[in-house]
Structures are given as structure tokens and as C-alpha cells.
N, C-alpha and C positions, 0 to 999 in steps of 0.2 A: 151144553157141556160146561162145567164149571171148572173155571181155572184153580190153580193152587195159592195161595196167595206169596209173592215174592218176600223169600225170606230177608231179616231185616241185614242192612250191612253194618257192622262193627269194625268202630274205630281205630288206627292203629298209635301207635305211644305218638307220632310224630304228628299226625291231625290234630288231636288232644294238645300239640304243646301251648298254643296263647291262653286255656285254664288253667292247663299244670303251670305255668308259668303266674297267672294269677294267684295260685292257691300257697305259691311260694312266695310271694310277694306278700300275702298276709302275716307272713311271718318275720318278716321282715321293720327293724324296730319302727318308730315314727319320726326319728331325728331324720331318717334319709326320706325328703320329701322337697318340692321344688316351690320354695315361697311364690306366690304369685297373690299379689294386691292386699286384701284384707286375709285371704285365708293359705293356707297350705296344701298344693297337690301332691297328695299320698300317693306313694308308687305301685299301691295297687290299682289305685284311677289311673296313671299314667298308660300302665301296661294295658287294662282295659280300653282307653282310649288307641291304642297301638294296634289293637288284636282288632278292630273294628271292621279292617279291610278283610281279616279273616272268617268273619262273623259274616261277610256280605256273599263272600265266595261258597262257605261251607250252606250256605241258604240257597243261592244259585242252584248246587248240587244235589240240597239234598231238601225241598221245603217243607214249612209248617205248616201246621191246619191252625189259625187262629181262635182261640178256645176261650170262655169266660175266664178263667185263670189271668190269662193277657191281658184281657178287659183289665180286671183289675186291679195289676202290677201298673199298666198305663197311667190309670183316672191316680193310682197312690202317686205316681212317679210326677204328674202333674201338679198334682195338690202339692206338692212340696213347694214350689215356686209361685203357687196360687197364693196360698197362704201368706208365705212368708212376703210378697209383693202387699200385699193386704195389710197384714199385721204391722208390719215393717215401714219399708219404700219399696219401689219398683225395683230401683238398685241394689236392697238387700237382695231383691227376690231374683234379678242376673247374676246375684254373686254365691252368696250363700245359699239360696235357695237351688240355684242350676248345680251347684258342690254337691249338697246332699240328693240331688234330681239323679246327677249322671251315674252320681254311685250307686243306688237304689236301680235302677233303670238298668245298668250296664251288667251290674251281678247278677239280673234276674238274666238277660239277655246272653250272657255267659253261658248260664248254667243248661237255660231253655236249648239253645242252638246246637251245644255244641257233646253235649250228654245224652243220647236218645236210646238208653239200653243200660242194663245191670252188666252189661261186659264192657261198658266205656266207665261206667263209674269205676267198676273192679279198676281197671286198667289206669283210670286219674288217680286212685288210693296205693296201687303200688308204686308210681312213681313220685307220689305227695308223701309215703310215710321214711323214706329216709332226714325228711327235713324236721318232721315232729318229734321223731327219736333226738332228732340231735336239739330240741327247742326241751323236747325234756331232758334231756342232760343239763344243758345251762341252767332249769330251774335248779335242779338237784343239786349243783355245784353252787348256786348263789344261795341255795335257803338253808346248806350244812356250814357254809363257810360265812354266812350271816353278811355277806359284803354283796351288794349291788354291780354287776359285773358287765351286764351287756350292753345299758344303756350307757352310762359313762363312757363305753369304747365310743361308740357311735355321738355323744355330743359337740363333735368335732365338724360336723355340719354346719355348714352357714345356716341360721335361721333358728335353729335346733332349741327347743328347752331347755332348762338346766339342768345339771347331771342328776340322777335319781341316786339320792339319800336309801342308805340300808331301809327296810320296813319294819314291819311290826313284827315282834316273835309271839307264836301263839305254838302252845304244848313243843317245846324246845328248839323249833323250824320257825325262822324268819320267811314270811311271806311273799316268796320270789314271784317276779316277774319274766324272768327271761328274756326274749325278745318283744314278748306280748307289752301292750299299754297299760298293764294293770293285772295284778294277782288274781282278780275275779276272773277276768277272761282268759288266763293262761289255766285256768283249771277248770270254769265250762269247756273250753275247745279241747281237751284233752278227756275228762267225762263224759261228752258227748261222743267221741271215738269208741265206749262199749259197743255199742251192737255190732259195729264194722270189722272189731277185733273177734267177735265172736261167732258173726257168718260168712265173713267175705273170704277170711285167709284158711290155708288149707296145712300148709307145710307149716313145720316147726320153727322153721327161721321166721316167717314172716308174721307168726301166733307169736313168737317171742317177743318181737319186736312193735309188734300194736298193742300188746298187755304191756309193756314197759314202756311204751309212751302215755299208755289210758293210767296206770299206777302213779307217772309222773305227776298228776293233778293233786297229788297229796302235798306236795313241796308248795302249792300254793296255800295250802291251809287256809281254806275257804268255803265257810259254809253253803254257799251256791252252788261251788263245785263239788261238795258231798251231797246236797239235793242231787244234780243232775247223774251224779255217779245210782245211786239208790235209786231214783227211777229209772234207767236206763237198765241195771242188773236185773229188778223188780221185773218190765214187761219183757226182757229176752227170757227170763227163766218161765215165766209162765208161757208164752210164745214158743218154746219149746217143750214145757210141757204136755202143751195142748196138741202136738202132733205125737203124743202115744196115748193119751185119754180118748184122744177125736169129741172132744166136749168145746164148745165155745165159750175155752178160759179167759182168753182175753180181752171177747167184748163185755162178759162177769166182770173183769176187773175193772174197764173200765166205766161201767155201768155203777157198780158201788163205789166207787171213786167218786161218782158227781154225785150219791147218796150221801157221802162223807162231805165233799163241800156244802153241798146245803144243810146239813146238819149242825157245820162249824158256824156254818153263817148266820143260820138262826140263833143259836145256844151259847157261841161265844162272844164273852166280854168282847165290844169293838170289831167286830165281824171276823170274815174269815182272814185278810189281811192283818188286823190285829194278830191274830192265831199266827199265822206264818212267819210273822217277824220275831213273835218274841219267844216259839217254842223252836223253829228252826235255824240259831242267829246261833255263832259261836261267841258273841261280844253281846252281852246285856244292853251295854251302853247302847252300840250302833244299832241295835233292834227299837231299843226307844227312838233313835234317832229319826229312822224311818220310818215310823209312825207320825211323826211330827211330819215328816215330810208328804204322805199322805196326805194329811189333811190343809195342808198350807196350800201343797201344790195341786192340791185335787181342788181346791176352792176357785185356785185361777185358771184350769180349765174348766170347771162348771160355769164359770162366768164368760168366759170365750170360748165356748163350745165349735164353733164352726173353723175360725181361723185363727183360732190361738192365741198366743202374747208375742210369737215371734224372738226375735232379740234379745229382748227387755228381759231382766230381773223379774223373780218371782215376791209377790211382797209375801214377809214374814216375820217374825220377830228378829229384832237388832241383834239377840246371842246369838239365833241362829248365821253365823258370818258365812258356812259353806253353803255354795248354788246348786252344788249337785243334787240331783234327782237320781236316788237307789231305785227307779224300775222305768225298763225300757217303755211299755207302756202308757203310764202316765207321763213321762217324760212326752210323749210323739204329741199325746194328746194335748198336753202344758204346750208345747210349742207349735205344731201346727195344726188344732185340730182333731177332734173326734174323728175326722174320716179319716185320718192318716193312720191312727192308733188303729181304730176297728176294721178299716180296709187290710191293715198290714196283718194283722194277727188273721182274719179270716181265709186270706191267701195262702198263709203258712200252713196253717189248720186244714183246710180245706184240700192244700198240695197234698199233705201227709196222710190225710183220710183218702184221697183218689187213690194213691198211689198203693196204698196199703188194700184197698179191694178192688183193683184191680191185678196185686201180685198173682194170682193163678191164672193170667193170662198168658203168661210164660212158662215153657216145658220143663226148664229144670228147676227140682229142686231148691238147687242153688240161687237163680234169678228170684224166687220166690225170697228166698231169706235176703236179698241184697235189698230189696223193695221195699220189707219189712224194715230191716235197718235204716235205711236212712230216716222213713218215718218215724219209729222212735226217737233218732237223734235228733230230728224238729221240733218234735212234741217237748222232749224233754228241755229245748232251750225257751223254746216258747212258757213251761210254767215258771222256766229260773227266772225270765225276767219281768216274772211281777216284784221281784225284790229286789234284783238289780238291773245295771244300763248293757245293752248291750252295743259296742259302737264299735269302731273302726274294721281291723282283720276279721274280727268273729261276727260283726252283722255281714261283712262280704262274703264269706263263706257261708252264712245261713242261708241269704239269699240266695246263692246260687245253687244251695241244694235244694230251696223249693222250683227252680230252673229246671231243675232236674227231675227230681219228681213227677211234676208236669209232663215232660217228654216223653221219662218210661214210664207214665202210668197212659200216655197215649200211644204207645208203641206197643207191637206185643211179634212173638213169632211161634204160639201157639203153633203144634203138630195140624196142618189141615186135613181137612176130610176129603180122601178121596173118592172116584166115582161109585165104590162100591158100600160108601156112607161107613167107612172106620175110620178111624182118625190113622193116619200116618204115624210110623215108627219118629220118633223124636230124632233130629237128627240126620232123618233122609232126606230135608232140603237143604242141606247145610249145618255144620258146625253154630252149635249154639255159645261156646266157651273155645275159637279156636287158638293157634297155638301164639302165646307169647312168649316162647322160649323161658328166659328165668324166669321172666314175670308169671307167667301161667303154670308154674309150681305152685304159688302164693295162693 
């Protein structure tokens, strides 16, 4: 006799609080951060170090099956300290290296532990998008009224940077920041909110309010964030188209998609990079820029392909005075290493591909588009940052959505079959979406 299998249990807002609580803490500017030695602990690391005890309880309860994914988030989360102990000193590699370890490590572990179902992420999105609405207000108020607003409140912190100067106006919008570290990342994290505004919410209030926070990414005026907007619209519209064709539009898309990269790579001037910088760049200048940066700093991780440069300066030409690296990327791999670069992208990649064929392992609809979302919105930061960095709030929320990923693409509460070999009415072993009062309007 075959049992049924026990349907999954779904989280309530108050279990969820140590990520919702995280996921609000990214939002949160950089001046409020607790000096400690050579570096600064971000209060997203704080809160994740806080949430630890919860992470150990909600495991107790509820455990995981240890999955190659873990592997390695592990071997990446090590190399950070391997590396930079190597590159470096041993010292950089307790200090700085353990900074970027526990971040990496903790966000994945966030997301993995504590998200194991498209009704806990639904559930972390409704109570996460009153803070992005009001994060995209502040751009909107800083990029019409052309004056620098959030950071300046907040330089009042011991330790804190100095106050952020108005920025660049590009087509009559000064390119806001808001709370975010940078105009680039205030407008991927908010780009990347399409699919979730387009399958997750149901009622009017809550479609209102995740399209005017995904709309907000224009006050950044940021070519990255019009990438990530344009892919993200691009695969939900064929993703829904393809559930009235019943044709496999999506893997077509994505199929001709690496027809067209290899096509650019072959044919154009300076490869396909070349192509990306300088037809998709709103600034001439910064497109050439980063081409230079390419090849300068691609030179010095080909040269220390295993453990990187570490710390150190990248050499380059004497005009070039700025150290930034415009792609997350090559940036990982400039600093720690090829394994760091290709372990991290493969995990991401890999999360979003699991998670995405495994979505019809779930009975509704619904869970099926939640599954689908979030992968796109991996994907889609995953190609932003061959051209820019992605660092602080918006790498801790990536991470923790391939966390997530992971879990609901290993969870499932499929209708079972029972003894008389039909699948069960959806539903009859429990509520697949039960009630969250307002929230479960949304």
C-alpha cells in the first residue's frame, strides 16, 4: 500500500521574519554599518549573523537534503578566504576574505533554509514590497528634484563616507541613487522585480504597486537597468505566450539567443563584449571605458588565473586613475580567481535552470509562474553583470534568491496518486496557497 506523500508545510509572515528582515536591511543605505578593523560590517551581515540561531532551529524542524548546488556555494564560499589568504596574507584572508565568505555563505544559507515553496516566497514579496515602493519613491524624488537626498541624511554615522554629491543628468533625470549604493544597482534591483510584478500579484493594489516600483528603475537612468528591464519583459511575454501556442517558445528563445551570441562573437569588431559595451551603453565615453577595462583587467586575471591579485591594484595605464571593474564577473575572477567567477555564475545559472524544470512539479498554476519568476530574475542579473558590479544589497539578495531556487526547485506537493492510480484533486491534501488574510489577496 502506497502512502500519499505528506503535503509540504508553508511558512507563516512571522517564521519568514530573520529574511524579510534581511531583505529589508538591503535596502538600507551603507553609511549605517558597524566599523570594525579594516573593514565595515554591513547591517545586512549583522542581521544575518543575528538570524543564525534561527537558521539552526528552522533546520532542526524542518531538514535539508544536501544537494551538489550546496557543494558548491561551499567550495565558492571557501575560495573566498583561500584565495585571498594566498593572494594576499593570511590576515587579509581572516579579515577581508571571512567579510566577503560570511556574506556569500550566509545569503545563500538565508535563502536555502528558510524559502522552501513558491508560497513562502509569495509571502517574503508581500511583505518586502512596501519597502521597494517607498525605495522607489526616494529615487523619483532625488532624480526630478536633481539633489542627492538619502545619503547625505544618513552621513551622520560614525565611520560613514562622505555625503553623495547630486550625479549625472542623463535625458533631463539626474541619476538617483536612493537608498541603494549606486544608480546602477538601484535600477537592476528594481528591473529585476518584472516577472514577480507580473506573476506573483493578483489584486490591483498589489499589481499597482510592484509596476511602480519595477517603473521606478527609470529615475536611475541606467543602461544596465534598461538591459535587465528588456530581458526580463522579453522572456515573461514569450513565457506566456507559449501557454496558448503550447509550442516550446521559450527554449526557441533561448536557443537563438546563444545562436546570436556566437554569431556576435565571431563577426564582431572585438568580440561579443566589445558589441555589448558599445551598442548597449547610454555614455559613448563609459562604453569605451570599459572596454579598456576589459582588457587591462582581463590581462591580470589571465595571469593569476587560480588565486587572483587579491588586494593589490590592477596595473594599467596612468590615465586610467579609476580601479573600478564595470563587470561583476571579471571583477571575482581579477580578485579571487577563476573558481570564484565560474563557481558563482554556474550556481546561479544552474539554480535558475533547476528551478525553472522542475516548476511543473507544483499543482498550481500559480506556483508554476512564481518558479518561473524568480528564474528569469537570475538570469536576467546574471547577463547585466558582464557589464557591471554587482556588490553589496543586490549581490545579497541574488544570492539568496538562488537559496531559494534550490529549495523550491527540491520541494514539490504535486497532487499524489492514489490507490486507484489517478492523481488526486489538487487541493485534497491541503491548501496549496492558504490564507494570509490581506496578504493572500495579493
Amino acid at each position: 500500500m502506497a502512502h500519499a506523500p505528506t503535503p509540504p508545510r508553508f511558512q507563516t509572515r512571522w517564521q519568514l521574519m530573520p529574511i524579510i528582515l534581511t531583505a529589508y536591511s538591503c535596502l538600507v543605505p551603507r553609511e549605517v554599518a558597524l566599523p570594525l578593523g579594516s573593514f565595515d560590517l554591513k547591517l545586512y551581515l549583522i542581521v544575518m549573523l543575528l538570524s543564525v540561531p534561527a537558521m539552526v532551529s528552522t533546520l532542526r524542524r524542518r531538514p535539508l537534503s544536501f544537494t551538489a548546488f550546496d557543494a558548491l556555494a561551499v567550495f565558492v564560499t571557501l575560495w573566498f578566504i583561500v584565495s585571498m589568504s594566498v593572494s594576499t596574507s593570511i590576515a587579509a584572508g581572516f579579515t577581508t576574505g571571512m567579510n566577503v565568505a560570511f556574506t556569500f555563505g550566509l545569503s545563500y544559507a538565508m535563502g536555502r533554509i528558510f524559502i522552501r515553496s513558491p508560497h513562502d516566497l509569495f509571502t517574503l514579496l508581500v511583505a518586502f514590497l512596501p519597502g521597494i515602493v517607498v525605495a522607489g519613491f526616494l529615487m523619483m524624488l532625488e532624480s526630478v528634484t536633481h539633489r542627492a537626498i538619502v545619503h547625505p541624511i544618513f552621513s551622520v554615522f560614525p565611520g560613514a563616507p562622505p555625503p553623495f554629491e547630486a550625479g549625472e543628468v542623463r535625458l533631463g533625470l539626474m541619476r538617483a541613487s536612493g537608498p541603494y549604493v549606486h544608480p546602477i544597482l538601484a535600477g537592476l534591483f528594481h528591473a529585476a522585480l518584472i516577472p514577480f510584478a507580473i506573476f506573483c500579484f493578483r489584486s490591483v493594489k498589489y499589481r499597482m504597486m510592484a509596476w511602480y516600483a519595477v517603473l521606478c528603475m527609470i529615475f536611475s537612468v541606467s543602461s544596465a537597468g534598461f538591459l535587465a528591464f528588456l530581458i526580463n519583459l522579453i522572456v515573461s511575454f514569450v513565457y506566456i505566450l507559449q501557454k496558448y501556442v503550447h509550442k516550446p517558445l521559450l527554449r526557441g528563445l533561448w536557443f537563438f539567443s546563444f545562436l546570436a551570441v556566437v554569431f556576435i562573437s565571431l563577426s564582431s569588431e572585438g568580440g561579443l563584449m566589445s558589441f555589448v559595451v558599445r551598442r548597449l551603453s547610454l555614455s559613448s565615453a563609459s562604453g569605451y571605458y570599459r572596454i579598456l577595462i576589459w582588457q587591462y583587467a582581463g590581462a591580470e586575471a589571465n595571469t593569476h588565473p587560480l588565486f587572483g591579485i587579491g588586494t593589490r591594484d590592477w596595473i594599467r595605464p596612468a590615465w586610467m586613475q579609476s580601479g573600478t571593474v564595470d563587470s561583476h564577473w571579471l571583477l571575482q575572477a581579477m580578485r579571487y580567481g577563476y573558481p570564484v567567477s565560474i563557481g558563482m555564475a554556474v550556481l546561479i545559472i544552474g539554480a535558475a535552470i533547476f528551478v525553472a524544470l522542475r516548476s511543473n512539479r507544483w499543482s498550481l498554476q500559480r506556483e508554476r509562474d512564481i518558479c518561473m519568476a524568480i528564474a528569469f530574475a537570475m538570469v536576467s542579473l546574471v547577463i547585466c553583470g558582464l557589464t557591471v558590479l554587482l556588490w553589496e544589497g543586490l549581490l545579497v539578495w541574488l544570492i539568496m534568491m538562488v537559496g531559494m531556487a534550490v529549495s523550491i526547485g527540491k520541494s514539490t506537493n504535486r497532487a499524489p496518486v492514489t490507490l486507484h492510480g489517478r492523481a488526486a484533486r489538487p487541493g485534497a491534501h491541503g491548501p496549496q496557497f492558504p490564507s494570509l488574510s490581506k496578504g493572500q489577496r495579493a
